[in-house]
Backbone bond lengths (Angstrom), bond angles and torsions (degrees), N, CA, C in turn:
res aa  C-N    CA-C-N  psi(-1)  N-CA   C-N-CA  omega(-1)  CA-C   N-CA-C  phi
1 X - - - 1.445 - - 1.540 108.44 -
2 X 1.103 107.74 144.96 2.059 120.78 -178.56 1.291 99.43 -69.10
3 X 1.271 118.86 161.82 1.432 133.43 151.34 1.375 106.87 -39.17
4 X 1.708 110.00 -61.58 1.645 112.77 -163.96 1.227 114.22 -79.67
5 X 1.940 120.75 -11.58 1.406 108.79 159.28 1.611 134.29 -69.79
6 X 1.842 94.55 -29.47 1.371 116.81 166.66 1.914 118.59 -46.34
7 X 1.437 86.87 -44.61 1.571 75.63 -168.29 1.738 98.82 -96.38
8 X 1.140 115.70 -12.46 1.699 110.89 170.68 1.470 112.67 -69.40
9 X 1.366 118.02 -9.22 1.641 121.22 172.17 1.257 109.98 -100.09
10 X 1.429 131.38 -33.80 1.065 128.54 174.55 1.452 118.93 -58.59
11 X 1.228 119.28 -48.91 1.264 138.52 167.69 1.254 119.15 -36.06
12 X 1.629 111.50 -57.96 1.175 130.43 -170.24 1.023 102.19 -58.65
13 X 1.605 135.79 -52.34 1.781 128.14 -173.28 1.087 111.23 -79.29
14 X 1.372 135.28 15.57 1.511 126.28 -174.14 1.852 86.34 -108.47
15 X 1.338 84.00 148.88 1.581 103.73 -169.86 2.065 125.24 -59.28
16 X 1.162 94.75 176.42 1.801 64.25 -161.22 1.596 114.14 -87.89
17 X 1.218 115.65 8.00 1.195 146.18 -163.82 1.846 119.09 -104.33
18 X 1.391 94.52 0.14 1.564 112.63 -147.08 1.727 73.62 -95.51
19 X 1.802 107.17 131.97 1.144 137.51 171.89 2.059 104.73 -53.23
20 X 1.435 98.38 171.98 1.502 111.63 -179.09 1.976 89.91 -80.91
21 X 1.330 121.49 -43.17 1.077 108.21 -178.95 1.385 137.75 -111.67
22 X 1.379 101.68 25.05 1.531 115.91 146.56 1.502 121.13 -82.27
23 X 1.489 110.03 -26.28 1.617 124.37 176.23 1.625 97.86 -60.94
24 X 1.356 111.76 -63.31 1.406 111.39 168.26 1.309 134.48 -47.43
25 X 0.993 123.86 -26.81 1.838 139.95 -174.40 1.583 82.98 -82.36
26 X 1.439 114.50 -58.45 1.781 107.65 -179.05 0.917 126.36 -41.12
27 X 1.528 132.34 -57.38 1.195 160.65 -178.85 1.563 98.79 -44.74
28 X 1.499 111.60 -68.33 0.935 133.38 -155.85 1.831 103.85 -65.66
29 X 1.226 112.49 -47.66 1.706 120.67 160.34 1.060 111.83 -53.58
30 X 1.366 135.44 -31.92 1.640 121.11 -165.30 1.649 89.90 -102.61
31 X 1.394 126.37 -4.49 1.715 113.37 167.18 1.136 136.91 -83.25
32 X 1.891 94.84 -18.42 1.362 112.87 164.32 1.314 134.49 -66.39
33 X 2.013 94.79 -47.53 1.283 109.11 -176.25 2.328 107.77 -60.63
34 X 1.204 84.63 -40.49 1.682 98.35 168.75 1.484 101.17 -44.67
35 X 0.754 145.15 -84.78 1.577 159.60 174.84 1.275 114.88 -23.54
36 X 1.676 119.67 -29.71 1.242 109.65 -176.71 1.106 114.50 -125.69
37 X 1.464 99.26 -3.52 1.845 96.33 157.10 1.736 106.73 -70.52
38 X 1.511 117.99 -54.97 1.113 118.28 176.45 1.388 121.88 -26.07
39 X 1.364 114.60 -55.71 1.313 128.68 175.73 1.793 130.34 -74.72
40 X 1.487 114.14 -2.68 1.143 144.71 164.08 1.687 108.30 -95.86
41 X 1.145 127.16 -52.55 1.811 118.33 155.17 1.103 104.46 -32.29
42 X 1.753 121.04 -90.53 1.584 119.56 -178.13 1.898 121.67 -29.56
43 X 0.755 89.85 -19.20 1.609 103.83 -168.54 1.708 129.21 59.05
44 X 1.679 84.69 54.09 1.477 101.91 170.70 1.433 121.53 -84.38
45 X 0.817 104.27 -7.27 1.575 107.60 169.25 1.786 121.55 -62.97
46 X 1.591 98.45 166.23 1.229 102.34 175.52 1.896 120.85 -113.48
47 X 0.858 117.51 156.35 1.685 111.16 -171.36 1.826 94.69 -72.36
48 X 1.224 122.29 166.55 1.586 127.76 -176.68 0.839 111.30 -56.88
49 X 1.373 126.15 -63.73 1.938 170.76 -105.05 1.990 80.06 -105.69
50 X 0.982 121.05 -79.40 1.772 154.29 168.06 1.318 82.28 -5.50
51 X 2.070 98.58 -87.59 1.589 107.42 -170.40 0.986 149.88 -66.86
52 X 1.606 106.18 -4.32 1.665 116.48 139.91 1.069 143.82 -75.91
53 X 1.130 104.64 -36.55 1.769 112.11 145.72 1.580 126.71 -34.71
54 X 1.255 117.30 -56.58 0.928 135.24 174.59 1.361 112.99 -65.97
55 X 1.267 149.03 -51.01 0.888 172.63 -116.21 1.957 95.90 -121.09
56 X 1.201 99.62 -68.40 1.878 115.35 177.77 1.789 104.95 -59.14
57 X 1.494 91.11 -33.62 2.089 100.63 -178.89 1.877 92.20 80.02
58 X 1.390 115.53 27.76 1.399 108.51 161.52 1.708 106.85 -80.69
59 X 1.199 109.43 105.82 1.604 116.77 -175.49 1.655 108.16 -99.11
60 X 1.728 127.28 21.75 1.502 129.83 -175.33 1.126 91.44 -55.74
């Protein structure tokens, strides 16, 4: 699917009432989520367990 089909579907299920910048907040969520799947393929990610650790600063 295109970029411009991507966001012509997204669009499409948002309600008909749905503001210029809720369309954007949409957009803007499904570019992220894009982004971090991308970056979860590569296997840039971190395991959970890791990022709470990290996160809490439990360094055992």
């Amino acid at each position: 699917m295109t970029g411009k089909q991507k966001i012509l579907a997204a669009v499409q299920t948002m309600p008909e009432d749905a503001s210029i910048d809720e369309v954007i907040d949409r957009l803007w969520l499904l570019r992220k989520i894009e982004i971090a799947q991308g970056q979860a393929d590569r296997g840039e990610g971190i395991e959970h367990d890791k990022f709470m650790q990290e996160l809490l600063g439990d360094d055992e």
